[in-house]
Structures are given as C-alpha cells and as structure tokens.
C-alpha positions as a Python dict, from the first residue, in 0.01 Angstrom:
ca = {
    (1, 'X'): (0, 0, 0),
    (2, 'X'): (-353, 50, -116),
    (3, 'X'): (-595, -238, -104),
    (4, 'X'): (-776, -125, -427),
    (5, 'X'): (-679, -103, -752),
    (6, 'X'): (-831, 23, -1118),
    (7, 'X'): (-936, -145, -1361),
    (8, 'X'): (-788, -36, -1727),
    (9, 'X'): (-913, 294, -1863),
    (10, 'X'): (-1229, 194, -1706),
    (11, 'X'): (-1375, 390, -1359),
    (12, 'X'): (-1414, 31, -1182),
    (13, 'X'): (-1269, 31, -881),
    (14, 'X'): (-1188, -359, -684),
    (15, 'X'): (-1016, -479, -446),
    (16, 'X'): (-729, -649, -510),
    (17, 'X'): (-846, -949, -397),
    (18, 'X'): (-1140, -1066, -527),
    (19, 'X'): (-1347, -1407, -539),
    (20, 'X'): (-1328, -1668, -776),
    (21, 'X'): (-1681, -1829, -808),
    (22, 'X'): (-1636, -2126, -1014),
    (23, 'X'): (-1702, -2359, -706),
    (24, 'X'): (-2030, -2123, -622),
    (25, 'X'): (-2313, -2346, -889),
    (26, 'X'): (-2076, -2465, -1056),
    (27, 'X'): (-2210, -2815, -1074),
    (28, 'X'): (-2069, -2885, -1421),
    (29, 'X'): (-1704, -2828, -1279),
    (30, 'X'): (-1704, -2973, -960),
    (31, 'X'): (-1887, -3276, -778),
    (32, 'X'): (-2084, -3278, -453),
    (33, 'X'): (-2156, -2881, -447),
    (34, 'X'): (-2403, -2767, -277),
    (35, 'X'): (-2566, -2464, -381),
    (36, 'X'): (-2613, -2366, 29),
    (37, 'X'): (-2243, -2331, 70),
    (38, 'X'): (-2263, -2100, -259),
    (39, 'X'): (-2478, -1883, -93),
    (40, 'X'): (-2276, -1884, 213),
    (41, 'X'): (-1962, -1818, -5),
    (42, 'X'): (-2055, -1489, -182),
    (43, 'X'): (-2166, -1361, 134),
    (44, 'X'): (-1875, -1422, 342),
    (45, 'X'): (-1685, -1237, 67),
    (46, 'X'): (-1911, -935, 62),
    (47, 'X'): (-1877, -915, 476),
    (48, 'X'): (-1533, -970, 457),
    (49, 'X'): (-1459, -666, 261),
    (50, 'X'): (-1382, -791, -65),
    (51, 'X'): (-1543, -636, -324),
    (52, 'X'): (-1520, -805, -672),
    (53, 'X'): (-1704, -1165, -769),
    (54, 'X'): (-1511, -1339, -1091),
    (55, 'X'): (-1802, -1552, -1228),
    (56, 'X'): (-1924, -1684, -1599),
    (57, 'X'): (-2194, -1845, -1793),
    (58, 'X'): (-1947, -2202, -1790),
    (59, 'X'): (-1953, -2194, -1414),
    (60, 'X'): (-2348, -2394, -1410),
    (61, 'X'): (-2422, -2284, -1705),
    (62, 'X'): (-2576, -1962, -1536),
    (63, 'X'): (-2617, -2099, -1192),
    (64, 'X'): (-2319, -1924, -1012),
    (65, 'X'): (-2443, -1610, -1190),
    (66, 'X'): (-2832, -1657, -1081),
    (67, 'X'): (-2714, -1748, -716),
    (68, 'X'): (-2493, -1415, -759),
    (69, 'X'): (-2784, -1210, -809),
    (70, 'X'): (-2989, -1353, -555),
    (71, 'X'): (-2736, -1239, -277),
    (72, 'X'): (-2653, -888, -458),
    (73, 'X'): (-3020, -823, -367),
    (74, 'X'): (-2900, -838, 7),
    (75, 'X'): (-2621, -547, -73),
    (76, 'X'): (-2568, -224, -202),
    (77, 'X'): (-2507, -267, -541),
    (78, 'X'): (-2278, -4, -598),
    (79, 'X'): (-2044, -151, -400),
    (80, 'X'): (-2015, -516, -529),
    (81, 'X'): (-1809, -565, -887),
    (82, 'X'): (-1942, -807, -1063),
    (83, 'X'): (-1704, -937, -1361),
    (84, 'X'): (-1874, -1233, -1578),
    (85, 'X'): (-1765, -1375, -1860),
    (86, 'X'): (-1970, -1571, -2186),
    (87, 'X'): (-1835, -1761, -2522),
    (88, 'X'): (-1931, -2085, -2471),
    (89, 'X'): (-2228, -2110, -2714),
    (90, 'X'): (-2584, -2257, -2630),
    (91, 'X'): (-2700, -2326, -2934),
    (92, 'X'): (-2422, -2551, -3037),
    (93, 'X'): (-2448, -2734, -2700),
    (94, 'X'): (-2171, -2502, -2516),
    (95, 'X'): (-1913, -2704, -2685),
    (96, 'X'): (-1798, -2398, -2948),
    (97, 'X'): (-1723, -2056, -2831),
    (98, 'X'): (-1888, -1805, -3034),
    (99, 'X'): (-1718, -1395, -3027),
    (100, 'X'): (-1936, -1281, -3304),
    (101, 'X'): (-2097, -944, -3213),
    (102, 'X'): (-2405, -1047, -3166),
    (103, 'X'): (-2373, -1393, -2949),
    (104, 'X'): (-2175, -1158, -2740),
    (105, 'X'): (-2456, -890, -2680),
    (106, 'X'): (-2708, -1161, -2632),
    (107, 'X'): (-2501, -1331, -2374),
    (108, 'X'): (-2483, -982, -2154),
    (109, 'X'): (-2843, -976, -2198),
    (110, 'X'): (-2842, -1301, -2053),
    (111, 'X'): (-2636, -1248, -1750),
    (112, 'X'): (-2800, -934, -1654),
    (113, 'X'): (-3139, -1098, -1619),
    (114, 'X'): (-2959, -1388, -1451),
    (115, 'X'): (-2762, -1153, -1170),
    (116, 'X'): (-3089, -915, -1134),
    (117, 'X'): (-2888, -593, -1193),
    (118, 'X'): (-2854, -370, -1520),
    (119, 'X'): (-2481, -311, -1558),
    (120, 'X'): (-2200, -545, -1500),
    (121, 'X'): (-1880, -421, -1406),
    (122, 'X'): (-1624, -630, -1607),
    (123, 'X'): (-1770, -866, -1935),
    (124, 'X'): (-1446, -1086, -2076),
    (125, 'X'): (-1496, -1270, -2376),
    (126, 'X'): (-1388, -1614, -2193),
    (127, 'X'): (-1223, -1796, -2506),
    (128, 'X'): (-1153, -1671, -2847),
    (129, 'X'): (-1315, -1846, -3120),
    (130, 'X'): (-1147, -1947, -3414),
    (131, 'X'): (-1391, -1656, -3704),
    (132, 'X'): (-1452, -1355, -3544),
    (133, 'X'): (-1169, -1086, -3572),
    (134, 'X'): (-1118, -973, -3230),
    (135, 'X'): (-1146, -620, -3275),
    (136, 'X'): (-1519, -656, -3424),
    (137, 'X'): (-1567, -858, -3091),
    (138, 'X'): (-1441, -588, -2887),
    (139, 'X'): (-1611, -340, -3042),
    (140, 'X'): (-1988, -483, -2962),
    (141, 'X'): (-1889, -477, -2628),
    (142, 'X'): (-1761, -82, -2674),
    (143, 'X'): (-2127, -63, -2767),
    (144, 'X'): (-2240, -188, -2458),
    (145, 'X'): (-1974, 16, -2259),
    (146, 'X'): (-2143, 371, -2407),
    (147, 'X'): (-2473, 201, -2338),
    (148, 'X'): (-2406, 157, -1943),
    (149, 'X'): (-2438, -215, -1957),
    (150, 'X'): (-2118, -300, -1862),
    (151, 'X'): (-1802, -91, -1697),
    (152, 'X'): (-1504, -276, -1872),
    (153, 'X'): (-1383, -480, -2132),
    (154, 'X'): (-1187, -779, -2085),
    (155, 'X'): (-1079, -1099, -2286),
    (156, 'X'): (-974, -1399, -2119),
    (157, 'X'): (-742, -1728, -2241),
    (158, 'X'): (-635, -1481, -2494),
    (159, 'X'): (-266, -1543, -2719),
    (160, 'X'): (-51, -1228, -2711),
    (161, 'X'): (-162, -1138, -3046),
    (162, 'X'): (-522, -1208, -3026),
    (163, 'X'): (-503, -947, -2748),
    (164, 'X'): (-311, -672, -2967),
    (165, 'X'): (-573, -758, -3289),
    (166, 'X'): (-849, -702, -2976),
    (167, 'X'): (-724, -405, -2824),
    (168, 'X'): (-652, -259, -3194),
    (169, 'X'): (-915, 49, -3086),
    (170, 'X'): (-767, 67, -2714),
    (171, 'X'): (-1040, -43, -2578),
    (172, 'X'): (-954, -381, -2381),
    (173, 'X'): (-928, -266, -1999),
    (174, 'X'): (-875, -583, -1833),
    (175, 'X'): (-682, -951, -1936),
    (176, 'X'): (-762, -1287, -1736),
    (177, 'X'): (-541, -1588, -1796),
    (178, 'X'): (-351, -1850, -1653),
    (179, 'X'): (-60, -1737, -1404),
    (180, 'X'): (82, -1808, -1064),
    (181, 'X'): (423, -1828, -907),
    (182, 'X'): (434, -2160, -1090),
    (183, 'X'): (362, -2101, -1432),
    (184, 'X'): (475, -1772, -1516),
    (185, 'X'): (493, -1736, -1894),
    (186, 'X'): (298, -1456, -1911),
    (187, 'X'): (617, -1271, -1767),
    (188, 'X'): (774, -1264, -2104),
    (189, 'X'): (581, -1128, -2333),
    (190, 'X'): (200, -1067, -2224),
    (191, 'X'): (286, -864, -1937),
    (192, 'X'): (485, -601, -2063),
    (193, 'X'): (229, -520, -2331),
    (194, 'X'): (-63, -490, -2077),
    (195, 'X'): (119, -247, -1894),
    (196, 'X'): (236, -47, -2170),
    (197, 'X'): (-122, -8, -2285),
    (198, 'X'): (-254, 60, -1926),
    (199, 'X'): (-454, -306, -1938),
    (200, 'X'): (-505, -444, -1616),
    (201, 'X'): (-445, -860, -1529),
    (202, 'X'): (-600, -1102, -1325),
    (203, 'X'): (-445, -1465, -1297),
    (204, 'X'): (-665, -1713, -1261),
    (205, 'X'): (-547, -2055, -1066),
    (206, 'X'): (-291, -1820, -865),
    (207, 'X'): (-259, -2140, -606),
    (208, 'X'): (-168, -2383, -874),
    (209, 'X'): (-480, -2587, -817),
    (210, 'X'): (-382, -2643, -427),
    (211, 'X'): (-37, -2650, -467),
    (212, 'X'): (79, -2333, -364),
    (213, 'X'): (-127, -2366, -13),
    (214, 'X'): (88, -2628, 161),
    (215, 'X'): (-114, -2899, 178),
    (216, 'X'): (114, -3147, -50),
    (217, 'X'): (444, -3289, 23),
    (218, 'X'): (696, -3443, -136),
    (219, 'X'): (497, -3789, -210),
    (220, 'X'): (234, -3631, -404),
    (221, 'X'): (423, -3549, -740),
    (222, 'X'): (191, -3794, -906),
    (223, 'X'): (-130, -3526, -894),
    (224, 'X'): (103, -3268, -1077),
    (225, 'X'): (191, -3424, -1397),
    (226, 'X'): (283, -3092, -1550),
    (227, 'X'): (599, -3092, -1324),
    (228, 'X'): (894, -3283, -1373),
    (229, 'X'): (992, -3461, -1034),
    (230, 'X'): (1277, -3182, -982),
    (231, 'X'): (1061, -2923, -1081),
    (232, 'X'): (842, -3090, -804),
    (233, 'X'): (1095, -3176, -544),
    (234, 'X'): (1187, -2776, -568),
    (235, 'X'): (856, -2632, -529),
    (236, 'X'): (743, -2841, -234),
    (237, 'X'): (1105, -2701, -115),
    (238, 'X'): (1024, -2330, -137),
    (239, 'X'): (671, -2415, 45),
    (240, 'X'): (881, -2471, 310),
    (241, 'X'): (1015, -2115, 275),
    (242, 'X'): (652, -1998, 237),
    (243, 'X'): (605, -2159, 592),
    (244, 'X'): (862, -1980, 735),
    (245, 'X'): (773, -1692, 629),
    (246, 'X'): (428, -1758, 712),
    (247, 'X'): (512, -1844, 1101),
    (248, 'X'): (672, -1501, 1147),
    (249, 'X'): (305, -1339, 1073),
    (250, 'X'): (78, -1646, 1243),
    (251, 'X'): (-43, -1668, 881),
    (252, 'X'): (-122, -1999, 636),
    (253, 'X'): (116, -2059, 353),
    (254, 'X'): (-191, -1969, 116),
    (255, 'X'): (-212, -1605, 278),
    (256, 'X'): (162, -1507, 252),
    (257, 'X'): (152, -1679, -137),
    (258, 'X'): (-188, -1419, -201),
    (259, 'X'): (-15, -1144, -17),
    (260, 'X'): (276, -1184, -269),
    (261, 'X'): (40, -1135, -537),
    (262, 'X'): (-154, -854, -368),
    (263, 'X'): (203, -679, -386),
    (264, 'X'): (258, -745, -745),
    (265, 'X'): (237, -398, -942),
    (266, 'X'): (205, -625, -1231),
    (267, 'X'): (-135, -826, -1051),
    (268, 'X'): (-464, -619, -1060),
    (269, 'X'): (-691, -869, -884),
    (270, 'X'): (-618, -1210, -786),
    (271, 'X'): (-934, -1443, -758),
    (272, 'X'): (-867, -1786, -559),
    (273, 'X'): (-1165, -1930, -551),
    (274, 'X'): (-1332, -2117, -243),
    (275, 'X'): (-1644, -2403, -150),
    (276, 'X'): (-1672, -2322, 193),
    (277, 'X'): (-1694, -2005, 328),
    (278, 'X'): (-1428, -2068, 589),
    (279, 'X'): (-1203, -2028, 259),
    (280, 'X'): (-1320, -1662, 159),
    (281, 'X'): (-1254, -1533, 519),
    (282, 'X'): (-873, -1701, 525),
    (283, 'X'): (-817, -1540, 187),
    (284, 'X'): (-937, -1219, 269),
    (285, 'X'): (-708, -1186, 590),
    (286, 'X'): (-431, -1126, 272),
    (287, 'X'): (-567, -857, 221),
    (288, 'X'): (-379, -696, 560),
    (289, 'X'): (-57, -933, 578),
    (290, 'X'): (211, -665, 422),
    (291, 'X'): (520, -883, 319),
    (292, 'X'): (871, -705, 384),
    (293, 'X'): (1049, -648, 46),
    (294, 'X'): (1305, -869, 107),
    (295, 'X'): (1042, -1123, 196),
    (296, 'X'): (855, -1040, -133),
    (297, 'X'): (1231, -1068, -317),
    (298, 'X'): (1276, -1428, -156),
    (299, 'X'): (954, -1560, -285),
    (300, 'X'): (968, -1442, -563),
    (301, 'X'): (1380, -1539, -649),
    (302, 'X'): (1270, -1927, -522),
    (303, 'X'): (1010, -1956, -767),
    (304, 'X'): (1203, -1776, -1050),
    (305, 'X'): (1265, -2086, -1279),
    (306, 'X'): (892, -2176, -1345),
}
C-alpha cells in the first residue's frame, strides 16, 4: 500500500499521515505550552518521515505558523507540505470569519511572511462566513494557485452544499472537517461527493479528542458528553478489540486506530496532533503497521453505529 497520497487535481504530494500542529504555539487553545516542545514537535515529524504540517492563523494567532518557518529553515523545503489555513478576521478581533476575496489574499500574504517560504502547499478557508459566495472565495485563491503562491485549494468546516457552491469551477482539491471512527456523518453524504469530484479529505480529531487511544475506561463517560452512556459503554468495548488487535503487532491502540485510517481509500491525510515529541514518533510508526483486511473489516463493523 503506498504511504503517499495526492492531493485533489493538485501536484502535492503527502504522506498520509501528517501532523496536526494546533498544540505547536498554540497558546490560545491549550494551557501550559511551551513553545520548546513546539520546536521539538515539528522536527521529530520531519525526521520521522512524515511529510505534511496541518497548521492555521487560529492556532497562536500566527505563532504555530512563525515557529513552522523557523524549523523549515533547517530542511529542504521541497520536501515539507505545508497546509495553513486563515478566516478568522483581525480586524474584527478574530471573532468573525471573513471569505471575501481580498481578506483571503491578505491572509496568504500573511502566512507566507510568517512561515519564511513563498508558496504554501495547501491554503483552506478554515470557516465559511455567513456573505461571501463561496465560489468568489475560491476563486481568489485560483488566483493565487496560477500565481505559485499556493499548491491547493481547500475549505474546511464546510456544509455539503457550501462545498458544491465552492467547488462550482472545480477547483476545490482538498476538504478538512470533523471525522473519526466515532463520528462518522460525513459517510453519508460528504464523502461520496468528494470522491466523485476527485477532492481529497482530511479528518481532523481522528482520535476523538483521546478517546480512540485507550487511555479511558468505562468510568470516564462523564468527559464525553456527546455520547450517550451505551454509546459509551460500546466504544470503550471495541477499544478492547483495538487492544487485541494491537497486541498481535506490539503496537498502541492509537497506532492500529491511525493505521485504520491510513488504509481508508476514502482518508487522504490524517493529522493527530501531538505536545511532546514522543507523540509524533508513536504516530508515525502507523505509517508501517499494515492491518489484515479482516482486521480492517472488524474495526471498522464495531464502530459502524456512530
């Protein structure tokens, strides 16, 4: 099975597993980061083998990109995919996303100065807005595509039908929103259109937020409101199956959950995210842990109902 995978209609080439920065100067998000173990983050990824970094203006309001471009300096560029995303708007505080055309040129202006390079591989639009049609949105950042600024187009915490109006011209490569083996709405309808139209998809929180590593047991349904205390009782259940699984290969639960992912032909990239950099290097030993089909059947048939 390759390890890499296309993005879209564009020429960007990742690996299909990539890192989530939102811990790396993220100090808006998260508490007690520390901007060293950033550092140490992005770099374990880019020795490890993995190839893209999933970062954006919201994650430090710049920082995670500026720390980002201080390490690229350390690497050959042309081997490091950068995707970054913008909406959140300055200038009204970042509290209102803004897709108008030319926010969304400013704010790639922006985050090239901020990551020291002059292209970025994959731009999303991170929220819609509630003016701008999409397609007028998407078409500033064809602009920039013919320009060499940036590689692909992607939108992110996009409806359905704000990602047809977007893609109206073809031109949306790439889709980023919420998915893992726990919440998989996207199944029904999103899906099936992005691979119809050749768009590629990334799901962000693909370990639930923790709770598709392990770590919780039965006792800890109060942290996961979102689940009934069946819906709870069945997932910590199937961990178990994870385990076992897990035990055959001398792997972590989180591994053989990413693998599962990695062998997705509907997954393009999956981004967990890490603080330490112990994290990146568990994540990217995935990357090699090939799940048997019936293995990849099981997990997948025990998670079914969510």
């Amino acid at each position: 099975m390759s390890k890499e995978v296309k993005i879209g209609k564009s020429d960007v080439i990742a690996t299909k597993i990539g890192l989530g920065t939102n811990k790396v100067g993220g100090h808006n998000l998260f508490k007690n980061l520390d901007d060293k173990d950033g550092y140490a983050v992005v770099r374990a990824a880019l020795n490890s083998g993995i190839t893209l970094l999933d970062t954006a203006y919201m994650y430090g309001l710049g920082r995670s990109e500026e720390i980002i471009g201080e390490v690229l300096k350390e690497y050959d560029r042309s081997k490091v995919i950068i995707a970054t995303k913008a909406s959140q708007d300055p200038a009204q505080d970042n509290k209102k996303n803004n897709n108008a055309p030319s926010f969304l040129k400013q704010a790639v202006e922006d985050a090239l100065k901020r990551l020291q390079t002059d292209y970025i591989d994959i731009f999303y639009i991170h929220f819609p807005d509630e003016e701008t049609p999409k397609d007028e949105a998407v078409a500033a950042l064809a602009d920039l595509k013919k320009e060499g600024k940036i590689k692909a187009i992607g939108v992110s915490n996009f409806s359905l039908e704000q990602v047809k109006e977007a893609n109206k011209n073809g031109d949306v490569d790439i889709v980023e929103d919420n998915y893992s083996l726990v919440h998989r709405a996207a199944e029904k309808d999103l899906l099936p259109y992005l691979k119809e139209n050749k768009i590629s998809f990334v799901p962000y929180f693909p370990l639930a937020s923790g709770l598709l590593t392990g770590k919780y047991s039965a006792v800890d349904g109060e942290k996961f409101e979102q689940f009934s205390s069946e819906q709870f009782k069945k997932i910590i259940a199937n961990m178990s199956r994870v385990k076992g699984i897990a035990a055959k290969y001398d792997a972590t639960a989180a591994q053989v959950i990413l693998a599962w992912y990695v062998a997705n032909p509907d997954m393009s990239v999956v981004i967990p995210g890490a603080r330490k950099p112990e994290q990146v290097l568990s994540n990217a030993k995935a990357l090699n842990l090939e799940l048997t089909k019936d293995e990849y059947d099981e997990i997948d048939t025990a998670f079914k109902e969510f």
